[in-house]
ZAMARGU-4260 file (C-alpha; in steps of 0.2 Angstrom, whole numbers, plus 5000, padded with zeros to 4 digits):
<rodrens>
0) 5408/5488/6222 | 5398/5504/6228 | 5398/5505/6248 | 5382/5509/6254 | 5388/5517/6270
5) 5394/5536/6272 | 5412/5531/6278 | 5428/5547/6281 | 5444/5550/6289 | 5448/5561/6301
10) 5464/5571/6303 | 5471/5558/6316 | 5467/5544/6301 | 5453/5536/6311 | 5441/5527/6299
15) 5422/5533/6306 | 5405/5528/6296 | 5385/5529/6299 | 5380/5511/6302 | 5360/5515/6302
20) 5356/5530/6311 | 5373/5528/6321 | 5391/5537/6318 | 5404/5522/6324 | 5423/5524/6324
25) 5427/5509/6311 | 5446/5509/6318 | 5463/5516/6311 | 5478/5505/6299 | 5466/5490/6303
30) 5451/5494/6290 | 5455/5488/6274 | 5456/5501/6259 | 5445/5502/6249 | 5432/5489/6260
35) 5430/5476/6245 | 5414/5463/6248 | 5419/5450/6262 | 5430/5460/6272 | 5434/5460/6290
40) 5442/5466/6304 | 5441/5469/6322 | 5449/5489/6329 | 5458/5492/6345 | 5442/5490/6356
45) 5435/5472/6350 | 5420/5478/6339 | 5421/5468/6323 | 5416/5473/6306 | 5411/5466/6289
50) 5406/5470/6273 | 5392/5462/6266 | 5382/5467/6251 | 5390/5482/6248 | 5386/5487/6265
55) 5397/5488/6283 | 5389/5479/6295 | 5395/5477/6315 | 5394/5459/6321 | 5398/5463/6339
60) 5411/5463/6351 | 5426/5450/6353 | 5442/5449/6362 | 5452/5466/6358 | 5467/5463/6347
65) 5486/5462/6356 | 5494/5476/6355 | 5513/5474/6353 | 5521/5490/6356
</rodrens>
């Protein structure tokens, strides 16, 4: 599967892609790779992502994950 969005790590190995016009921080350990059709997963701050035809798409904000340190 091709991924339509322009996604890329950072030196601190935060995933970041352009989601339309917009440059969004994707999350760290928690974004599956490589995103295979049907994916999720929600980053630190709650906003929840999915793949869906080829293409990541943000679904909105949910309850931010527990962090266990």
């Amino acid at each position: 599967m091709e991924l339509k969005n322009k996604i890329w790590m950072n030196g601190s190995l935060e995933w970041f892609a352009y989601i339309g016009e917009d440059e969004v921080f994707l999350g760290s350990r928690e974004v599956p790779f490589p995103p295979e059709e049907g994916d999720e997963w929600v980053n630190q701050f709650g906003d929840h992502f999915q793949v869906v035809e080829g293409e990541i798409r943000h679904l909105g904000r949910v309850e931010p994950p527990e962090r266990h340190w």
